[in-house]
C-alpha positions in Angstrom: 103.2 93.4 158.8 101.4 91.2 156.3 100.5 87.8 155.5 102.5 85.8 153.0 102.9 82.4 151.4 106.9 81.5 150.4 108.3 77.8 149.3 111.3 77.0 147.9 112.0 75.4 144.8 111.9 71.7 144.7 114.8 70.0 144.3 116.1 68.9 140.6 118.5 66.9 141.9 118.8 65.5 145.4 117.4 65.8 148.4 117.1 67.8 151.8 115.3 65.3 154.1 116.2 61.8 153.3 115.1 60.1 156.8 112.9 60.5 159.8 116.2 61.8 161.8 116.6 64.3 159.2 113.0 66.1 159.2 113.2 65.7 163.0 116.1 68.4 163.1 114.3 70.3 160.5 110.9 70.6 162.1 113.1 71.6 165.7 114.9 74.5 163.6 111.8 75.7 162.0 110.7 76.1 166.0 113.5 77.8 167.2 114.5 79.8 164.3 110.9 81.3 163.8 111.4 82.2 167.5 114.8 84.0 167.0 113.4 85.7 163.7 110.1 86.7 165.6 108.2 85.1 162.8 104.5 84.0 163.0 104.2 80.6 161.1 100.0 80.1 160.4 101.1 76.4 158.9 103.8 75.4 157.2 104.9 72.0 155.6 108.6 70.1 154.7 108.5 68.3 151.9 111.4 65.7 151.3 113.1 68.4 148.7 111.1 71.8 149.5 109.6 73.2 152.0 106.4 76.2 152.4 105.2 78.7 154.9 102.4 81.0 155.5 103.7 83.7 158.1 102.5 87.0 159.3 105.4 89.4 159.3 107.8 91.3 156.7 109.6 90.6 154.1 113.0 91.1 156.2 112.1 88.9 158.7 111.2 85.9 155.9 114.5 86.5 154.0 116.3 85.9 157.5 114.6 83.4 158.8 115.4 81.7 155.5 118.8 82.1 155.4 119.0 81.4 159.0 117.0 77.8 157.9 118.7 76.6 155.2 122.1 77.4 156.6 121.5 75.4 159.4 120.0 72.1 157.7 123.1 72.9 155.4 125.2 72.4 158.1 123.5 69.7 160.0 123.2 67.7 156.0 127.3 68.2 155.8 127.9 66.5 159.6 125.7 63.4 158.3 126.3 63.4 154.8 129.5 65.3 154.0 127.5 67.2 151.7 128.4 70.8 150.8 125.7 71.9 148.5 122.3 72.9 147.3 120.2 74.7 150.0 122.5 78.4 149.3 121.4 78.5 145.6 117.7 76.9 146.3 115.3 79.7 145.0 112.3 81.1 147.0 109.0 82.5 145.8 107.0 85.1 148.7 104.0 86.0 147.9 102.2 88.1 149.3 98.3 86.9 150.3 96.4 89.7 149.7 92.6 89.0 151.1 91.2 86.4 153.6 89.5 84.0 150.7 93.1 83.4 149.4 94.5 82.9 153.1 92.6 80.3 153.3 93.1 78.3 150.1 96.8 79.1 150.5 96.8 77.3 154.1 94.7 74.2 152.1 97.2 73.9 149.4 100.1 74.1 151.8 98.6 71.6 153.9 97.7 69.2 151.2 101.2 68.9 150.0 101.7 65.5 151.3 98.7 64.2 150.4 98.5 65.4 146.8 102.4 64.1 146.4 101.0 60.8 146.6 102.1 60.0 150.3 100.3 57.3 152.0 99.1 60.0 155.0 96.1 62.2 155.8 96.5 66.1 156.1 96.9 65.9 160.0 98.7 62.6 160.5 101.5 64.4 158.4 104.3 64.1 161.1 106.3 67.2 159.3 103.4 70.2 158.8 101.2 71.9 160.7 98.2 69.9 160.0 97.3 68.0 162.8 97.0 71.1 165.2 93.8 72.6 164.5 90.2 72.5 165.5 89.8 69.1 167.3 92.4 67.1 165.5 95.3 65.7 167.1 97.4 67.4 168.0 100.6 66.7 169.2 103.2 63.7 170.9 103.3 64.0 174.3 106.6 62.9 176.2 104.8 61.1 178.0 102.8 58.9 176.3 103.1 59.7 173.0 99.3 61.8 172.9 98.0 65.5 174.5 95.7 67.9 173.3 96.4 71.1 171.7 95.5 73.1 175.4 98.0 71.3 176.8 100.4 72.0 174.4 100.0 75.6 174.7 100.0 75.6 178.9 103.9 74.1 178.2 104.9 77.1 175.9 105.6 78.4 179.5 108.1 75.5 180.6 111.4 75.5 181.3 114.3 74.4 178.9 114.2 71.7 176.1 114.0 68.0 178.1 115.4 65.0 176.4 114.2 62.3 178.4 115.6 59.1 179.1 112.6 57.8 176.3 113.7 60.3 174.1 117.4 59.8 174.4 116.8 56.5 173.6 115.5 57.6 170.5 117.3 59.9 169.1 120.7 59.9 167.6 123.8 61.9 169.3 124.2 63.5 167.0 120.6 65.2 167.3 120.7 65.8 170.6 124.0 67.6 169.8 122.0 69.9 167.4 119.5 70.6 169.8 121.6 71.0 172.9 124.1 73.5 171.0 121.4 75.4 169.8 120.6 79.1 171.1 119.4 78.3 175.1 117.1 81.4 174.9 115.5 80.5 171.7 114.8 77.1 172.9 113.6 78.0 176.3 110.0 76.8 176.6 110.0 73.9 174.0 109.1 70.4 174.9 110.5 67.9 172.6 108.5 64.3 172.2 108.7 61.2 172.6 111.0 61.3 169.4 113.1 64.3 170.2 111.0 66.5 167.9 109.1 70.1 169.3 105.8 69.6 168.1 104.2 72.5 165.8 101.4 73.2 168.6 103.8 74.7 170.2 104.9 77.1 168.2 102.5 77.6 165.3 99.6 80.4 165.9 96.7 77.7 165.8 94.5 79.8 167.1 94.8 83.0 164.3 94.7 79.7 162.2 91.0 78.8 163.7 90.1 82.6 163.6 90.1 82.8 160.0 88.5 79.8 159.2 86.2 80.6 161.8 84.2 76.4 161.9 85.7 73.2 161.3 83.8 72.7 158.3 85.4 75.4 156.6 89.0 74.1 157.4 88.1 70.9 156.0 86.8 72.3 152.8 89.6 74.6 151.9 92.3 71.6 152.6 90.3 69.5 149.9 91.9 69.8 146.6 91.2 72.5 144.9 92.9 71.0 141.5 92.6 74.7 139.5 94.0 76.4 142.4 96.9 73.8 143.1 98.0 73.8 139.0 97.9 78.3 139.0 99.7 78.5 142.2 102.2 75.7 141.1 103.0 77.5 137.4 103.2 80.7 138.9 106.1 79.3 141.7 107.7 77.0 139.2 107.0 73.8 141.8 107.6 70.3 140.8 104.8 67.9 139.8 103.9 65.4 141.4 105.1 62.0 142.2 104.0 58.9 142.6 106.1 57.7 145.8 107.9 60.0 148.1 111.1 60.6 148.1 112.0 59.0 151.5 110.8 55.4 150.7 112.3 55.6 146.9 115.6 56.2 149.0 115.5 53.4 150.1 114.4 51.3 147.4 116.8 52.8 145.4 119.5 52.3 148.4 118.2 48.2 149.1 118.4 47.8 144.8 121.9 49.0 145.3 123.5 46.8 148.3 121.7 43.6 146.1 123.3 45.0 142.8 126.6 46.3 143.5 127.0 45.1 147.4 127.6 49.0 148.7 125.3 50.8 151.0 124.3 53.7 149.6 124.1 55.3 145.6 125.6 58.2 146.5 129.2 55.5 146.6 128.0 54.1 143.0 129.5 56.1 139.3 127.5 57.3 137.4 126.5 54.5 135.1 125.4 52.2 137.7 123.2 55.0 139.0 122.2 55.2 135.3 120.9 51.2 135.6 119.2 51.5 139.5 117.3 54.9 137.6 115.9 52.1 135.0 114.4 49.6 137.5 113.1 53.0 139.7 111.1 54.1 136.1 110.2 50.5 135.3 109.0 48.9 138.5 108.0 51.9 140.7 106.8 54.5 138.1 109.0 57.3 139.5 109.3 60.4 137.0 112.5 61.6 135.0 112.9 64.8 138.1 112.6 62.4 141.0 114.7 60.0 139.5 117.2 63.2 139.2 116.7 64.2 142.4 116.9 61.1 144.0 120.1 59.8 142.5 121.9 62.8 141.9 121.9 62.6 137.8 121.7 65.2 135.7 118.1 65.3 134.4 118.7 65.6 130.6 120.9 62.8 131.1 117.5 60.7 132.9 115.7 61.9 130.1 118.2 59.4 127.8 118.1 56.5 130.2 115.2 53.6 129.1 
């Protein structure tokens, strides 16, 4: 058993997590497929088209937990979207983290994923990572009222069987309850889910290893600031994405709004080609999004972006 750092590769074109329903289901299978794959998550964070872990365990475990992962967003992605592609072929770096001085920056950098994207969010206000559950930061969403601390999420690791509310019914969709409910009873057993139908990462991640190796507060915070030389080596050597200047979510639905006032249809994944080509112009022009998350976000092949202006 060892520690290790893997992502996956962003994204070159489209997207995994395209709404709030979406990461919802994909922070509840994280839970419950780390718990199947007995797999220790120390933080971890989704990203709109990647994701990134650091785990104690083996390589055997990490290759099946995965697997397990991306085939079950795949399938949850085709019941929404009728989509039939990308996570099977997405690559994965591991990496194994070989002292406790790299431990820590790799937590930081994994942490500061959001933030260094260019999302309008702190580390631990993040709703899909692990940062808001160490130390004395928030952290999670209580069913009741929306707030408890992190002791409290740890006394309900013992609690009976995932609870959807009448709250949370009200918020989510049927169709995530149905992924939930369906999912394997004894690998659920335990979780609470929130106010929003999501099982917050307090209850799951090991916080306290997490505070062990840190060891203060103070330290956390300074290995979560950027560390800009760390961030570009660790980014080469996993072939990453740069980064952008909106997230993906909210150009989705710029670029979605741009296309029911253009072409009076819902979504661009219903638009050809060319008229993708022209909502790609006004996303470079008037948002400043880059040639991959213009590729990514409307599905064009990126040397064709590279033509469009």
């Amino acid at each position: 058993m060892k520690y290790y750092h893997f992502c996956t590769e962003g994204l070159k074109r489209g997207v995994i997590f395209r709404d709030d329903e979406d990461f919802i289901v994909g922070m509840n299978y994280v839970a419950i497929t780390a718990r199947e794959c007995n797999l220790v998550i120390l933080a971890f964070c989704l990203m709109s088209n990647h994701w990134h872990f650091v785990v104690w365990g083996n390589l055997d475990d990490i290759a099946r937990f995965n697997t397990m992962l991306k085939r079950r967003i795949s399938m949850w992605l085709h019941q929404k979207y009728g989509v039939n592609h990308y996570l099977k072929n997405q690559a994965t770096s591991v990496k194994e983290v070989e002292n406790v001085d790299y431990l820590r920056k790799v937590i930081g950098y994994v942490l500061r994923n959001p933030v260094v994207a260019g999302i309008n969010c702190t580390i631990e206000s993040y709703r899909w990572s692990s940062g808001g559950c160490y130390f004395n930061q928030p952290s999670t969403s209580d069913v009741r009222d929306g707030h408890m601390t992190a002791s409290e999420g740890d006394e309900r690791r013992t609690e009976g069987p995932i609870i959807l509310t009448e709250k949370t019914k009200g918020v989510m969709t049927d169709r995530a309850k149905g992924i939930i409910c369906k999912t394997n009873s004894n690998a659920r057993k335990g979780f609470m889910p929130d106010v929003h139908g999501m099982i917050h990462p307090v209850q799951y991640i090991d916080r306290e290893a997490v505070m062990g190796i840190f060891r203060t507060a103070k330290s956390f915070i300074y290995n979560v600031m950027a560390f800009k030389s760390f961030d570009m080596d660790l980014e080469l050597e996993n072939g990453l994405a740069k980064k952008i200047t909106m997230d993906d979510s909210k150009l989705l639905k710029v670029a979605d709004s741009i296309c029911l006032q253009e072409f009076n249809v819902k979504s661009t994944e219903m638009l050809p080609t060319k008229d993708r080509c022209r909502i790609a112009v006004m996303l470079r022009k008037q948002y400043g999004a880059s040639d991959k998350q213009i590729s990514r976000i409307l599905d064009i092949d990126p040397e064709v972006v590279g033509y469009i202006r």
